[in-house]
C-alpha positions in Angstrom: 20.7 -21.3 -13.6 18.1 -23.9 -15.4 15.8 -22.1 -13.0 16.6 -18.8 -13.8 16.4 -19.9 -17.3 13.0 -20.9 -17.3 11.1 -17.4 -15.3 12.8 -15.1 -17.6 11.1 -17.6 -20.4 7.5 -17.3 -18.9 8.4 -13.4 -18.1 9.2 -13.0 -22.4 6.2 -15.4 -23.1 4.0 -13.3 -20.8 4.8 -10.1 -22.2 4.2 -11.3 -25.7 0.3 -12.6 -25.1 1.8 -16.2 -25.9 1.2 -17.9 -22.5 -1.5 -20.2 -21.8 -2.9 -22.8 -19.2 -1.2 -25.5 -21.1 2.3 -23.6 -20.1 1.6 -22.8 -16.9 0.9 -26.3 -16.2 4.5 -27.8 -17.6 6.2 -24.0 -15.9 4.8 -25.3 -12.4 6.0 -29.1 -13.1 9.2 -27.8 -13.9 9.5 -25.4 -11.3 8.6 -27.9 -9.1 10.7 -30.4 -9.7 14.4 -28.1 -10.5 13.3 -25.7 -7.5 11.6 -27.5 -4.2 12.8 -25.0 -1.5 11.7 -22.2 -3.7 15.8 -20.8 -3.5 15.4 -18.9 -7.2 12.6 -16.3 -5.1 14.7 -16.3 -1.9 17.9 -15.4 -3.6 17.9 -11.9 -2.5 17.3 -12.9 1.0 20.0 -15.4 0.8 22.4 -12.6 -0.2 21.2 -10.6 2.6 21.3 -13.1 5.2 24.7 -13.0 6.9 24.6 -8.9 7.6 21.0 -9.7 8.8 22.1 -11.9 10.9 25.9 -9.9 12.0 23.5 -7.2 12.8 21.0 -9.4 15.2 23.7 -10.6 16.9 25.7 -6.8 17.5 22.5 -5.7 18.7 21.8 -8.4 20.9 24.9 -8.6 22.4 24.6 -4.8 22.8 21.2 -4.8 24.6 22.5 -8.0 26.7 25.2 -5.7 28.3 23.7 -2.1 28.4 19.9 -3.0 28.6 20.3 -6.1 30.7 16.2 -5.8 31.7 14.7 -5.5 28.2 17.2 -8.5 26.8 14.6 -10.8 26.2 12.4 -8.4 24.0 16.0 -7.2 21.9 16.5 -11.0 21.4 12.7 -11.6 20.0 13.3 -8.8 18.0 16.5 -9.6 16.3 15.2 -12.8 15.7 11.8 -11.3 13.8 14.0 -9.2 11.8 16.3 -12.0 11.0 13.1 -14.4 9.4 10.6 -12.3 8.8 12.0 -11.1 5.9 12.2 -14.1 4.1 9.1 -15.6 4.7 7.4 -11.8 3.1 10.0 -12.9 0.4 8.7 -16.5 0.1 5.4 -15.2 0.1 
């Protein structure tokens, strides 16, 4: 929420030609400090997660049993399409 609080500040400040070096540097302390594992940008992931993963695991599962031969690659692939999305979100 404080988080939240603060980028919609630097968003309005931004849009307004009033942000400077000076509040970048106390943003980034802030941010920083109420923020470490960078949740606020990887709430859209987080929301996503669970039917990312529900839907690794039907596949996989799926492939195991029909496509015994090629259950190794499935699995590798689920698993890509499981965290690859949120490190392009984290990045």
């Amino acid at each position: 929420m404080l988080t939240a609080s603060i980028v919609e500040i630097k968003r309005d400040m931004i849009s307004s030609n009033t942000w400077d070096d000076k509040l970048e540097g106390g943003y980034g302390f802030l941010k920083s400090k109420l923020d470490p594992l960078h949740t606020y940008e990887l709430k859209g992931y987080f929301a996503k997660f669970p039917f990312l993963v529900a839907a690794g695991y039907l596949v996989a599962t799926a492939s195991q049993v029909v496509f015994r031969d090629f259950f190794p690659v499935v699995y590798g692939l689920c698993v890509a399409g499981v965290v690859l999305p949120g490190l392009i979100a984290l990045f």
